[in-house]
N, C-alpha and C positions, 0 to 999 in steps of 0.2 A: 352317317357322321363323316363330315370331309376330313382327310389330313392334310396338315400345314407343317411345314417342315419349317423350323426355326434352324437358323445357321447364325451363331458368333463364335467366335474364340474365347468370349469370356461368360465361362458357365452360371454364373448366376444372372445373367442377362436371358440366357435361353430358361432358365428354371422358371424367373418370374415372367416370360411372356407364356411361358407351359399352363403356369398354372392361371394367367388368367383366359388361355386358350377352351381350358377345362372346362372354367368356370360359364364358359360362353356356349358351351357345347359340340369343341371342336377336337379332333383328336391331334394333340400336337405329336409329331418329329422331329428327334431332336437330333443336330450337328455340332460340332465345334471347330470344322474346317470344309473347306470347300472339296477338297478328294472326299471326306465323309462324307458330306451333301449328296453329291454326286454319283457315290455307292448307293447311297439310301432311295435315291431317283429312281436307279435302276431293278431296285429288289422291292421296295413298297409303291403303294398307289400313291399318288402326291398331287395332292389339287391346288396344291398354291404355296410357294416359299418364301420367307421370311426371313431378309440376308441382312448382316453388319455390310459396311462398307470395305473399316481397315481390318482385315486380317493378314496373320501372318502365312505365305508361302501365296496366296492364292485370293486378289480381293473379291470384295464382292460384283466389281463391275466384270473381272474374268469370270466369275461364279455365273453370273448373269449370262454372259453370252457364250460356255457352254453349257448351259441350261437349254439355252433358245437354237441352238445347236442340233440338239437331238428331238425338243417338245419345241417348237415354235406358239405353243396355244398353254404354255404353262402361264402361271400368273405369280409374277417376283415383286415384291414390294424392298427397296432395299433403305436399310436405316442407316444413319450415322451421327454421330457425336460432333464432326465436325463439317456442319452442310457447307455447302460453296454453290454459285452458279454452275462452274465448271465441271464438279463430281454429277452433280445433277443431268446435267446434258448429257455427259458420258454415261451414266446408268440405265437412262432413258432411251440413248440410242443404240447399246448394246440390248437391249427391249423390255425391260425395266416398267411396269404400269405403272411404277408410282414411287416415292423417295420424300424419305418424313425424317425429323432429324432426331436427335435424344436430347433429352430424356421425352420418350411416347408419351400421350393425354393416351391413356385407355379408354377413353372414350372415342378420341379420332382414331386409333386403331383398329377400334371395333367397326367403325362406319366402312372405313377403304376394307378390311377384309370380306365386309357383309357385302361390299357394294363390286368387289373383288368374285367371290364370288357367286354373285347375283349375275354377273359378267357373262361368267363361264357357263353358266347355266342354257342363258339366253344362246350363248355359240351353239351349246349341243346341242336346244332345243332347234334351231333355226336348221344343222344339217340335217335332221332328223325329217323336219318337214320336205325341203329340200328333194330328197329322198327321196319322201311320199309324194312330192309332184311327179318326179321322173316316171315312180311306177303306175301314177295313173296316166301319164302322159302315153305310154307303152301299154298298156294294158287299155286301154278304153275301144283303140281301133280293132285289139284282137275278137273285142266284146261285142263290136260291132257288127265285124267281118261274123263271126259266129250266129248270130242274131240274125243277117240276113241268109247264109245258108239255111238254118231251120226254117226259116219263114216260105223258102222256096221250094224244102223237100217236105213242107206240112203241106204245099195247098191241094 
C-alpha cells in the first residue's frame, strides 16, 4: 500500500482527501504545514505528496522544491483554490508533476494519483533493469573467459 502524504493548513481539507485516499486503498499522511511535511519525509516512506498552495510560513511551491531538494524522484501534485498561469509555472518548475485547482473532481484526483504512481513504478522498474543490463554486460565475458579455459584443460 503506497503513502501519500497530504499537506494543507486547513484540517478538514486533509481529512476529506484521507478518507477518500482510504477509500481508494491508499495509506494517507497527514500534514498541516510544510516543516511537518518535511519531518514526516524524513521518518516515513512517502511515495507521493499532496500539497495546498497557500500556506502559512511555508508555501507549497517552497514545500515543493525542498522536497525535490533532497528526493529529486518524489512525485508532488500541488492544489489550490486560487489557480493562476503564474502559480502554475512556478510549481512546475520548482518540480511539481502536476497542479489541479479546488475544489478536486475525485475522480480527476484519483486518475493523476493512479497515473502518478503508475509513474514511479515504471522509474523503478526501468533502474532495476538497467541494472540487470550492467550485470550481464560484465558477467557474460567472465562466462566466457571461463568456458574457454575448461574447454582447453578438458581436451
Amino acid at each position: 500500500m503506497e503513502n501519500i502524504l497530504i499537506v494543507d493548513d486547513e484540517k478538514n481539507i486533509v481529512t476529506i482527501i484521507s478518507k477518500m485516499l482510504e477509500k481508494w486503498g491508499y495509506n494517507p499522511v497527514q500534514a498541516t504545514s510544510g516543516d511537518e511535511a518535511l519531518e514526516k519525509i524524513k521518518t516515513i516512506p512517502v511515495d507521493m505528496v499532496i500539497t495546498d498552495l497557500m500556506m502559512p510560513k511555508m508555501d507549497g511551491i517552497t514545500l515543493t522544491g525542498k522536497i525535490m531538494e533532497t528526493n529529486s524522484n518524489m512525485i508532488v501534485i500541488v492544489l489550490t483554490g486560487f489557480p493562476s498561469i503564474d502559480t502554475a509555472v512556478q510549481a512546475i518548475k520548482a518540480g511539481a508533476y502536476d497542479y489541479m485547482s479546488k475544489p478536486v473532481q475525485s475522480e480527476e484526483l484519483k486518475i493523476k494519483i493512479d497515473r502518478c504512481l503508475e509513474r514511479k513504478r515504471l522509474i523503478k522498474s526501468r533502474s532495476f533493469l538497467k541494472g540487470l543490463n550492467w550485470a550481464l554486460i560484465f558477467t557474460i565475458p567472465f562466462w566466457l573467459i571461463l568456458g574457454i579455459i575448461l574447454a582447453k584443460i578438458l581436451r
